[in-house]
C-alpha positions, 0 to 999 in steps of 0.5 A: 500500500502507498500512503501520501502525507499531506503537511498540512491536513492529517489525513493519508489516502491509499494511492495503489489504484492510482499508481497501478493506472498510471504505470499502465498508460503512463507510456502511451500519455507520453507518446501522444501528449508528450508530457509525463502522466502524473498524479495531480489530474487524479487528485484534483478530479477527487478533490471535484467529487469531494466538493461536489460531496461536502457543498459547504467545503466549497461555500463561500462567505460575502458580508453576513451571507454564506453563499453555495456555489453552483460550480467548482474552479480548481486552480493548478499551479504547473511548471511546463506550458503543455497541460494536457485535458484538465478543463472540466473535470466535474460539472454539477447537474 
C-alpha cells in the first residue's frame, strides 16, 4: 500500500489504484501528449467529487451571507506550458 502525507491536513489516502493506472498508460500519455502522466489530474478530479460531496467545503462567505456555489474552479499551479485535458473535470447537474 502507498500512503501520501499531506503537511498540512492529517489525513493519508491509499494511492495503489492510482499508481497501478498510471504505470499502465503512463507510456502511451507520453507518446501522444508528450508530457509525463502524473498524479495531480487524479487528485484534483477527487478533490471535484469531494466538493461536489461536502457543498459547504466549497461555500463561500460575502458580508453576513454564506453563499453555495453552483460550480467548482480548481486552480493548478504547473511548471511546463503543455497541460494536457484538465478543463472540466466535474460539472454539477
Amino acid at each position: 500500500m502507498s500512503l501520501v502525507h499531506c503537511d498540512f491536513w492529517p489525513i493519508r489516502v491509499c494511492c495503489s489504484n492510482i499508481m497501478e493506472l498510471r504505470n499502465s498508460f503512463k507510456d502511451a500519455f507520453l507518446k501522444k501528449h508528450g508530457v509525463k502522466l502524473g498524479f495531480m489530474s487524479a487528485f484534483a478530479k477527487a478533490s471535484a467529487y469531494a466538493l461536489q460531496d461536502q457543498p459547504v467545503v466549497n461555500a463561500v462567505i460575502d458580508g453576513t451571507d454564506i453563499l453555495y456555489r453552483d460550480y467548482i474552479d480548481i486552480s493548478v499551479a504547473v511548471s511546463t506550458d503543455k497541460v494536457p485535458g484538465m478543463g472540466g473535470l466535474c460539472r454539477r447537474e
